[in-house]
N, C-alpha and C positions, 0 to 999 in steps of 0.2 A: 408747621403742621400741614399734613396733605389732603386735602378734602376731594373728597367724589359725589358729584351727583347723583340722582337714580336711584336705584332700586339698590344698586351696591351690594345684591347678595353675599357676594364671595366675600366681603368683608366682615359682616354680621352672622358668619357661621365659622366652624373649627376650619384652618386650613391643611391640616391633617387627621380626617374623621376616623374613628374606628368603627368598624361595625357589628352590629349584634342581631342574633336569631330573630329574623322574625317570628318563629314558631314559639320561642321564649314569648316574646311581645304578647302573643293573643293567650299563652298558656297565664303568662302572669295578668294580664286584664280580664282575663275570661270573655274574648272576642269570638263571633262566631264568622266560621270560613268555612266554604265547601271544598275548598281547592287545600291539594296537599300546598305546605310552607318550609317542610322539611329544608329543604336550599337554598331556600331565600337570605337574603339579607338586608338589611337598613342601613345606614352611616347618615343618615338626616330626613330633615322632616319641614314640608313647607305646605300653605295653604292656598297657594298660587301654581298655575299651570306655567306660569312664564316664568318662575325663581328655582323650577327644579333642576339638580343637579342628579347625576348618575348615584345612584342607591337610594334615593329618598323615598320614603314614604308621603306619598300624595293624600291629604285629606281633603275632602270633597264635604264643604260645608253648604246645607242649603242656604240660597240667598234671597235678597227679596224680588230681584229680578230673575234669576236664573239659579239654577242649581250647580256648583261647584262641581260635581262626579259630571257635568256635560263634560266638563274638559277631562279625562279623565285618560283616553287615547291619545291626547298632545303631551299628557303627562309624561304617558310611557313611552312615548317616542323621545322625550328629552332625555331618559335614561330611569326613572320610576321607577320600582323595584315590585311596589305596591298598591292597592287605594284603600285607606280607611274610611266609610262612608257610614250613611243609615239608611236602613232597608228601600226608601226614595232611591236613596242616591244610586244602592246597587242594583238597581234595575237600570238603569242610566250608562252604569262604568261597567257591565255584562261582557261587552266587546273589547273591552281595552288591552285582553291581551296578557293582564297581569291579573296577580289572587287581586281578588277583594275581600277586607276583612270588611264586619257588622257590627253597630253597636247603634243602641236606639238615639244617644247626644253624644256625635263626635265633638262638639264643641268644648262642651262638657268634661268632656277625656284628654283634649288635647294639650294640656297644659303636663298634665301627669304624664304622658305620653311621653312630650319633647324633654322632659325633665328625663325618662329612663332611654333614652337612644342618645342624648346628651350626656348623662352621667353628671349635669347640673348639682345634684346632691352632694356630690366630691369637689364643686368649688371653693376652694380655701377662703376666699375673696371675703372682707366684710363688707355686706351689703345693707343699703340705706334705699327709703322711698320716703317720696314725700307726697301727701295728698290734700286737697282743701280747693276752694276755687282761683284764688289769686295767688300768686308767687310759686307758687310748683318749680318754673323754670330757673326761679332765681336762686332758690333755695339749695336744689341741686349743682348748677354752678359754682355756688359759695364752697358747699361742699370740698367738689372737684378743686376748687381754688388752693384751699385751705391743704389740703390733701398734698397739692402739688408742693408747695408751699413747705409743708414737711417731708421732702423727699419723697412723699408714696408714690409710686406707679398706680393712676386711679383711670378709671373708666365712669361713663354717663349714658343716660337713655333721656334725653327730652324733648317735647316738642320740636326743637330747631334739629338737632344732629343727636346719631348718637355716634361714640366719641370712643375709642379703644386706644389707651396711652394720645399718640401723637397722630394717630388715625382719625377722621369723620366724613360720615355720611351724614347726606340730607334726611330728616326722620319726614314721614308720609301721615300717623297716626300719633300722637302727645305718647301713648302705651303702644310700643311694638304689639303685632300678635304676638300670642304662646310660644307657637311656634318660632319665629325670629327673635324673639326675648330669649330663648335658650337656648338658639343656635351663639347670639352675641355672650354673654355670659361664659359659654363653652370656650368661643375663638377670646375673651378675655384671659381667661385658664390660662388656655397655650401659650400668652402673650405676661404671663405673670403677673398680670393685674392683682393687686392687692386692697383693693377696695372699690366700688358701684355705687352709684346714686340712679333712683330711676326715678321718674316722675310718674305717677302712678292715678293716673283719673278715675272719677266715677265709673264712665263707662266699659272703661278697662275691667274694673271689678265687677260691674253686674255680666260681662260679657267674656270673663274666664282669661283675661290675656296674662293675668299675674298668679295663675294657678298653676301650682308644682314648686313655687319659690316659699321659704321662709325666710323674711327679711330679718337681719338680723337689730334696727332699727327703725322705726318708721315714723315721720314724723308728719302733722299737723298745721295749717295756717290760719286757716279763715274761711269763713263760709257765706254765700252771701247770692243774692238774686241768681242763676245762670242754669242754662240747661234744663230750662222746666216747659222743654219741648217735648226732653228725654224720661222726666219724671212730674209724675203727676202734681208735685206739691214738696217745699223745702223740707217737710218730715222724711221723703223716700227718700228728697238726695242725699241731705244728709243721713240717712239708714247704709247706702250704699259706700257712703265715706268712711264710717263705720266699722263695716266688712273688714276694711285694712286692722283693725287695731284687736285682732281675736289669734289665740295661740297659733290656728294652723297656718296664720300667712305672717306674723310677727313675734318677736324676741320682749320686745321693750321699744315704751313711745316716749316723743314728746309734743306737749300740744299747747300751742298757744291760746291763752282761754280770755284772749281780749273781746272777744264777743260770746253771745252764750249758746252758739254751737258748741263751742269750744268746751268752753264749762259744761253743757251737757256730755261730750264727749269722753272728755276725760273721767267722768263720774260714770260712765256706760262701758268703758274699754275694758276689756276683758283681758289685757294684760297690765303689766307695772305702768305704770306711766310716770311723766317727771313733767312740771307744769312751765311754763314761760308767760309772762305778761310785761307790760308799757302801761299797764294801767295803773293809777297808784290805788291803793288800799285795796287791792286784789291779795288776797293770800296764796302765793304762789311759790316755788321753790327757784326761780330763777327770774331775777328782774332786768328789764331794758332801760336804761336812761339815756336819753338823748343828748348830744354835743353839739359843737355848733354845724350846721348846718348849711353849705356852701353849692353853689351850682350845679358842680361839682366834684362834690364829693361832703358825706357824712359821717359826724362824729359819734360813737355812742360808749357804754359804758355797760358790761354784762356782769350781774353779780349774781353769786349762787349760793349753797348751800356750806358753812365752814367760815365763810370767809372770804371766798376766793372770786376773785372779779378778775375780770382784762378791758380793757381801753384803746380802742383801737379805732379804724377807721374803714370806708368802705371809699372806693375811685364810681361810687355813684349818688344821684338827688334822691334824697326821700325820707323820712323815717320807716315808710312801711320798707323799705329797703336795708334796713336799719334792722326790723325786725326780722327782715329774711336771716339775713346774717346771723342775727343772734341764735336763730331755730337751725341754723347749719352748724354749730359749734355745739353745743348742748345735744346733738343728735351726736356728733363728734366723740364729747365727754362719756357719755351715756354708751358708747362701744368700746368705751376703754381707752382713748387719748388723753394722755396729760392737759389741763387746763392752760399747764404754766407754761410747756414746752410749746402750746398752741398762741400763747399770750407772745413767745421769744421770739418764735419765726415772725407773727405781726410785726412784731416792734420793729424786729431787723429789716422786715422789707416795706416801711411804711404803711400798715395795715395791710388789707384782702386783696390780694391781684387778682381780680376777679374781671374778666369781660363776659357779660352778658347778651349774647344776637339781641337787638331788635325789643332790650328792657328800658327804658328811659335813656337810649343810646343815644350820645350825643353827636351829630353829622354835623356840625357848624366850626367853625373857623376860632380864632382869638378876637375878631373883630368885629360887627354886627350884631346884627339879633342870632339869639342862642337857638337854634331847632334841634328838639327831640323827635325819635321817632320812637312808638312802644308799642308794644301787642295788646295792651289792656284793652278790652270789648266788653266792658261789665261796667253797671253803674256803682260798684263800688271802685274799683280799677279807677275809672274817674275820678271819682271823691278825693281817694286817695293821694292823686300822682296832684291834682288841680292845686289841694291842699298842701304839697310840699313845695310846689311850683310861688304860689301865693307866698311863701316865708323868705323866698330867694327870689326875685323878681323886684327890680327897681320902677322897670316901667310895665307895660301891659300884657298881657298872655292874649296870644290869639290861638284858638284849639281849632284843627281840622280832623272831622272823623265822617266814618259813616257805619253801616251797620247790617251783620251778614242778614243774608235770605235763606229764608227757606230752615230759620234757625229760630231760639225763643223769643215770638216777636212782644209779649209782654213786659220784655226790660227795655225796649225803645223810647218807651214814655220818660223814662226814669233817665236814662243816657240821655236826652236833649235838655231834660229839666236840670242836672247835673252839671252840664256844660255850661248854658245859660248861665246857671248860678256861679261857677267858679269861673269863668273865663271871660274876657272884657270883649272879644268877638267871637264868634262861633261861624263855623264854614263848613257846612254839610254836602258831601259827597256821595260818590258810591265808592262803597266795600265791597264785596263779594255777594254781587244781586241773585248768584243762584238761575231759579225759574223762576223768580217773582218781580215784578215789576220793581224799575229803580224805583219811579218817581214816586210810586207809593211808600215806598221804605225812606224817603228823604223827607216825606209828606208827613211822618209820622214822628220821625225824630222831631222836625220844624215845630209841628201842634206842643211836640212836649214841651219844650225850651220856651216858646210864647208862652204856654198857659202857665208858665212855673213864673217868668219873668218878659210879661207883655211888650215892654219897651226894650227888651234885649237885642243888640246888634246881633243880627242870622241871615245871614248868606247863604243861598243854596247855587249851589257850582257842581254838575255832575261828572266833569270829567277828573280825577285826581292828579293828573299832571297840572291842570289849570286851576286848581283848587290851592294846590301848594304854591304854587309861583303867585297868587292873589292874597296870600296869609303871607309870604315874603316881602313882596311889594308894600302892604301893610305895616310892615315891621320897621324899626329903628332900633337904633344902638341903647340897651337896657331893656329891648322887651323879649319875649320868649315864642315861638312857637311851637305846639303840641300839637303833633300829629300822630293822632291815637288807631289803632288799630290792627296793620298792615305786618310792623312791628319784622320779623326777620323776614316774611316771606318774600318767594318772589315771583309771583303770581295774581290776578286778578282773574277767581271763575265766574264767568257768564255764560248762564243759559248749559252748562255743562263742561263748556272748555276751557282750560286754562290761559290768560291772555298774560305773554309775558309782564312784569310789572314789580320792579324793586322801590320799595319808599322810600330805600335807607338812598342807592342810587341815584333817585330821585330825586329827593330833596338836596342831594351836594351839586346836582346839574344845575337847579333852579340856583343853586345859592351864586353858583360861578358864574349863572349866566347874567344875576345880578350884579355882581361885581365884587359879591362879601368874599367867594372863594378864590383863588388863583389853580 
């Protein structure tokens, strides 16, 4: 596979775009323009001064620091055709040079927009999203996994990359914009993809980035403490998760109802839905049973409606991993894939060939202590992973994490109390301090983990490279280390800049330097 860093525009858009009137454009939105458009033309659509290409249509969104239409003259100098703005904006983009179309919420439009200069509505492609707060990433991988696995030519959109056949770029937002979600979708087209997973967050939906798409699956996890910087209280978030499962952005769902968002969810969706549970005496239409359970890798057992089950296996630790899986087949089934034909390729290729960036990825060796590194940032993510670690674990789990700034500092109590409890040392770092002080945000993880479990082993080590090589040194042959957080990225932002910084990296340097790697 070839991966690209950056921005990767030319990758996430059609590489041969056609173009359409823009005087179509505003006659079919009912925009308003001073300037004749009779000539003009579009062939794409971006909301970046620095991603435009020749014909695009530039939208000038305001922002909280600046207004987008400032750039509005760098647009058209990179070949602009256009600026769609709001009547702020067009007093701003006045000189740029190019029409300016009006409309009171580009943001609003912008989804429906890149959907018609795209022609997204003519992608053949079956498409899948998955929404909830933990597993998003993984679920979509399974997906993709599974997919490949049956011959499909498949595409992705997640937090780590998004993915076109044998293509990926680095993703920047969990939800492309509008805009770049239909430009990827489109250059999917031309590339014959035949089925999409997108991961699909809260914030994407209350902020328009998956408007213009109707998914033709969309699926559910689990819900639980996070982003209640972004919303007032777990009723909005979950309202917002919500949004996903209503005719004009969805087909048919499926939702896991091991917790009672879920179960509210499913009673509230406003299209068909098809239920998943692990829990027993849940009445569900698709049950999870777990198998045995290895470092390694996990056993489970999917049974449905009829009769019809498959048994198979996953190349990672966890049962909530266990249930990703099972929510990526049942979305699978639920689009019209054979159960059985899903059940054969398993079998033949030893379960889910599934790699996941930076999920419970393993960077250790065959000999020493085992170290994961993950993206979980949530004090259920914890619970979780601590919880499967705890069933496979002969000797002791040491967890290194720490925890972003400038983000919802109310689930910090909960993530040190978390750790303390599940993990036999705890090694608190810095993550991503943002503009807020480290030591306060170390200071507060620290208070939780004590007041949860007073006499708990906690370490505070601010630097992350000396954090990891102190939980290594720690280690011996049977115990684990969990280094929560970081998970694929490779970055550490302070104070606003990005400080280069890989964990997955990381921790195999630490490990060689110790002697466990070669």
């Amino acid at each position: 596979m070839s991966h690209v860093t950056g921005t990767g525009s030319a990758l996430l858009r059609p590489e041969h775009p056609s173009s359409r009137s823009l005087s179509q454009l505003v006659a079919d939105f009912g925009f308003e323009t001073s300037e004749r458009v009779d000539t003009v033309e579009v062939s794409g659509v971006t909301v970046s001064s620095r991603a435009v290409e020749p014909g695009d249509l530039y939208v000038g969104l305001p922002g909280a620091r600046v207004h987008g239409a400032s750039f509005a003259a760098a647009a058209a100098e990179a070949g602009a055709t256009a600026v769609l703005t709001d009547p702020a904006g067009a007093e701003l983009a006045v000189d740029a040079g190019i029409p300016v179309i009006v409309t009171d919420a580009p943001r609003a439009v912008l989804g429906d927009v890149a959907a018609w200069i795209y022609r997204t509505a003519d992608n053949p492609a079956t498409l899948f999203a998955v929404t909830g707060t933990n597993g998003k990433t993984s679920v979509v991988y399974m997906i993709s996994a599974i997919l490949a696995q049956l011959g499909v030519r498949a595409g992705l959109s997640s937090t780590a990359e998004r993915r076109i056949g044998d293509v990926a770029v680095t993703s920047s937002l969990t939800t492309p914009e509008a805009s770049e979600l239909h430009g990827l979708l489109a250059r999917m087209r031309e590339a014959e993809v035949r089925a999409a997973a997108v991961e699909v967050s809260a914030q994407a939906l209350s902020r328009h980035r998956v408007d213009g798409i109707v998914f033709d699956v969309v699926g559910f996890t689990n819900l639980s403490h996070d982003h209640l910087d972004d919303y007032a209280s777990m009723d909005e978030y979950f309202e917002a998760k919500l949004a996903l499962f209503a005719p004009d952005r969805a087909r048919r769902g499926v939702v896991t109802v091991d917790d009672e968002w879920g179960s509210r969810l499913a009673q509230e969706s406003r299209i068909p839905v098809t239920t998943l549970s692990a829990v027993a005496g849940v009445e569900t239409d698709w049950r999870l049973e777990l198998g045995e359970q290895r470092i390694d890798s996990t056993e489970f057992t999917l049974s449905g409606p009829d009769g019809r089950s498959v048994t198979t296996s996953i190349p990672i630790l966890g049962s909530f991993m266990a249930a990703n899986a099972a929510l990526a087949i049942v979305m699978l089934v639920e689009s019209g894939y054979d159960l059985e034909a899903i059940g054969q390729v398993l079998s033949r290729d030893g379960g889910i060939q599934a790699y996941i960036p930076g999920r419970a990825e393993r960077v250790s060796g065959e000999s020493g202590p085992v170290v994961f590194v993950d993206y979980g940032h949530t004090p259920d993510a914890f619970e979780r992973a601590l919880a499967s670690l705890r069933v496979v674990t002969p000797g002791k789990i040491i967890m290194v994490f720490g925890a972003d700034g400038d983000r919802d500092a109310t689930k910090r109590a909960d993530m040190g109390a978390i750790a303390a409890r599940g993990a036999d040392e705890v090694i608190i770092t810095d993550f991503h301090p943002r503009f807020e002080d480290p030591a306060a945000i170390r200071a507060a993880l620290i208070t939780g983990a004590l007041d949860a479990v007073p006499d708990a082993h906690v370490e505070e080590i601010a630097d992350q490279r000396a954090a990891i090589r102190a939980a290594i040194a720690h280690a011996a042959e049977g115990d684990v280390v969990f280094y929560a957080g970081p998970g694929h990225e490779d970055y550490q932002e302070v104070a606003g800049v990005h400080l280069p910084y890989s964990a997955r990296d990381d921790a195999r340097l630490a490990l060689r330097e110790a002697g466990w790697l070669s």
